[in-house]
C-alpha positions as a Markdown table, in Angstrom:
| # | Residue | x | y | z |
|---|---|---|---|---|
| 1 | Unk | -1.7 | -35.0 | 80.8 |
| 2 | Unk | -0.7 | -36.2 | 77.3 |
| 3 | Unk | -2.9 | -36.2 | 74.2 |
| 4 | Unk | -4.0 | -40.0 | 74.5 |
| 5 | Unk | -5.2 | -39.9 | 78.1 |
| 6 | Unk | -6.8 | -36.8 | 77.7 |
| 7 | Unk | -8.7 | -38.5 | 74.8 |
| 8 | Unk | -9.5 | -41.5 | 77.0 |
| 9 | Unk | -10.9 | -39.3 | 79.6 |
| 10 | Unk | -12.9 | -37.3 | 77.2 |
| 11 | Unk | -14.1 | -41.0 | 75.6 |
| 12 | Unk | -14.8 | -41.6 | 79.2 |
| 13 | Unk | -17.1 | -38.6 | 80.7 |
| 14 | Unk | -18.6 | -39.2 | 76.7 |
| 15 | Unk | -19.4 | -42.6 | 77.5 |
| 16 | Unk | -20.7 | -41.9 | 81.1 |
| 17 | Unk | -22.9 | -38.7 | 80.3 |
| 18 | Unk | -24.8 | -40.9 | 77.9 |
| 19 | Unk | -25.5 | -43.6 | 80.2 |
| 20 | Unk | -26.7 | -40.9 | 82.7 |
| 21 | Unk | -29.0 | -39.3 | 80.1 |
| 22 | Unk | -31.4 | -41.6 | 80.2 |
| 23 | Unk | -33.3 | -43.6 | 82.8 |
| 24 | Unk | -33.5 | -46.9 | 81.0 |
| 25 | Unk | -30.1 | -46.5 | 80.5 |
| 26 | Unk | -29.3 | -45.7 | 84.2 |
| 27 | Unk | -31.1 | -48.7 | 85.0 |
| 28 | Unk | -29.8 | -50.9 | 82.5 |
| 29 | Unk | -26.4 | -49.8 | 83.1 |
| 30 | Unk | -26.9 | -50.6 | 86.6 |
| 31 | Unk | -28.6 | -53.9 | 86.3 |
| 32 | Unk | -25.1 | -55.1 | 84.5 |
| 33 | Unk | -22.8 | -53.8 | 86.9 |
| 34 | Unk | -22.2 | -56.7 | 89.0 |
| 35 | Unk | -23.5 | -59.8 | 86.5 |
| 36 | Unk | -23.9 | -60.4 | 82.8 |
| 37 | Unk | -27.8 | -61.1 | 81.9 |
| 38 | Unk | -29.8 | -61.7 | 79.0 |
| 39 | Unk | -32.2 | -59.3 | 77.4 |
| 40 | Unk | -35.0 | -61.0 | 79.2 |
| 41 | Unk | -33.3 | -60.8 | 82.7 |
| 42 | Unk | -32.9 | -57.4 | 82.4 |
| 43 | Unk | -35.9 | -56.9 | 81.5 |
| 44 | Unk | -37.6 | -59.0 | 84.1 |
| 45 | Unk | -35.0 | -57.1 | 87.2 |
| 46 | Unk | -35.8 | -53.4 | 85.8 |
| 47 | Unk | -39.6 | -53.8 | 84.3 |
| 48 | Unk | -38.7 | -51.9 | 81.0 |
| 49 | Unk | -39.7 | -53.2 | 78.1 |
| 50 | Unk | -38.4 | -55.9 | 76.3 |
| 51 | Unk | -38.1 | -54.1 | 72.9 |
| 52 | Unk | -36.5 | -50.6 | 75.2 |
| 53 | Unk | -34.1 | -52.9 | 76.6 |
| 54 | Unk | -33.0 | -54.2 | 73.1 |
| 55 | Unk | -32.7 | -50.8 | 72.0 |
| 56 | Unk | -30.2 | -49.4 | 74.9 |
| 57 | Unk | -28.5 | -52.6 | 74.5 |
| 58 | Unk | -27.9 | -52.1 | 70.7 |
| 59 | Unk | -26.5 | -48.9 | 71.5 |
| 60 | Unk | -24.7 | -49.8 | 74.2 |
| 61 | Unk | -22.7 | -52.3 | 71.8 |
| 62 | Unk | -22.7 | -49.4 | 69.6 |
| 63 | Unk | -20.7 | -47.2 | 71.8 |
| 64 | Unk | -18.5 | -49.7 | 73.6 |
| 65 | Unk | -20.1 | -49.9 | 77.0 |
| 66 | Unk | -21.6 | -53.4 | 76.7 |
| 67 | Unk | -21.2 | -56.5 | 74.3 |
| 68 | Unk | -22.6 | -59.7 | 73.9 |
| 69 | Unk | -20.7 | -62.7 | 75.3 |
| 70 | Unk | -21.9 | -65.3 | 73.5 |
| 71 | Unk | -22.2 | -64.5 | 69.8 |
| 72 | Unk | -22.8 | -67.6 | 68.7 |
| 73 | Unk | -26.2 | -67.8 | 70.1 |
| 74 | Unk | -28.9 | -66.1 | 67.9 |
| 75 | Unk | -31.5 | -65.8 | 70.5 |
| 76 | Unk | -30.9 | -65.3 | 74.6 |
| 77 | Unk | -27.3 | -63.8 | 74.3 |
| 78 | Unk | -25.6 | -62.7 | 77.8 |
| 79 | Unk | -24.5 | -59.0 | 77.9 |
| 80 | Unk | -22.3 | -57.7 | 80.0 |
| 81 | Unk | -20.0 | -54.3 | 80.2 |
| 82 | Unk | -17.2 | -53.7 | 78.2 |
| 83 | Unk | -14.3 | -52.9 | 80.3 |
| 84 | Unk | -14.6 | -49.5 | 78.6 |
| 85 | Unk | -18.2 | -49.8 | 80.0 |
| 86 | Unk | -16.7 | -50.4 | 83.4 |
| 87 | Unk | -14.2 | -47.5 | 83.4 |
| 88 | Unk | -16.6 | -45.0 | 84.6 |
| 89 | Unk | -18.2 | -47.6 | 87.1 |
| 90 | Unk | -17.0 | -45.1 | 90.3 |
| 91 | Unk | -18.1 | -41.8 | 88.9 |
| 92 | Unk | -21.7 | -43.7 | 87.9 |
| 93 | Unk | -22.1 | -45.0 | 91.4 |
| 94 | Unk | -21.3 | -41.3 | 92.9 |
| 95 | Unk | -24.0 | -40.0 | 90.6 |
| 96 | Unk | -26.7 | -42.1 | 92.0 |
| 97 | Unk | -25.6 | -41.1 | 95.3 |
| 98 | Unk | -25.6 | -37.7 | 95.1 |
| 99 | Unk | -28.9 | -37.9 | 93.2 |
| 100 | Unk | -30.7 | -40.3 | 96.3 |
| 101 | Unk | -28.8 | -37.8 | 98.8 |
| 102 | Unk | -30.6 | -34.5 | 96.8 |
| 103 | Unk | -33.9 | -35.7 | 96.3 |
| 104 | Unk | -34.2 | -37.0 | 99.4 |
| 105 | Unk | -33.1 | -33.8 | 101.0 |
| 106 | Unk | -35.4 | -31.7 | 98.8 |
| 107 | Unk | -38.4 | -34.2 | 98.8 |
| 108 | Unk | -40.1 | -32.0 | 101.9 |
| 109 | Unk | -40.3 | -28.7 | 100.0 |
């Protein structure tokens, strides 16, 4: 592996670790997997907070993982991911599925 991919990679498990460190985050992240929304759609689909969701979205653009798609509108933007933001799509998904598969399996005890 060469210096550069080893950098993406690195940028990459970065970039996912963050979006996994946090459960607005997880739910944001997964609310814009498969459509870009507004602020108040997301919102509305994941009940956090209109001002929370504002705040993972701002760092979100921040790090790359999402960005506005319409700039030119000062109110009611549409996010979406970043294909940065999509990179680690697979490894995100696996996570969730490990985590449903180990709290359901430990949810007896």
């Amino acid at each position: 592996m060469d210096i550069k991919s080893a950098k993406t990679q690195k940028n990459k498990l970065d970039g996912l670790a963050f979006v996994l460190r946090g459960k607005n985050r997880r739910q944001i992240y997964y609310s814009l997997l498969n459509e870009n929304l507004t602020q108040s759609e997301i919102s509305i689909i994941t009940g956090i907070s209109p001002t929370n969701v504002s705040r993972v979205i701002k760092q979100f653009k921040k790090l790359r993982i999402a960005r506005n798609y319409t700039p030119e509108e000062r109110i009611g933007g549409i996010y979406g991911l970043t294909p940065f933001g999509t990179s680690f799509k697979t490894e995100f998904l696996k996570h969730l599925a490990f985590r449903a598969i180990k709290e359901t399996r430990y949810s007896n005890l």
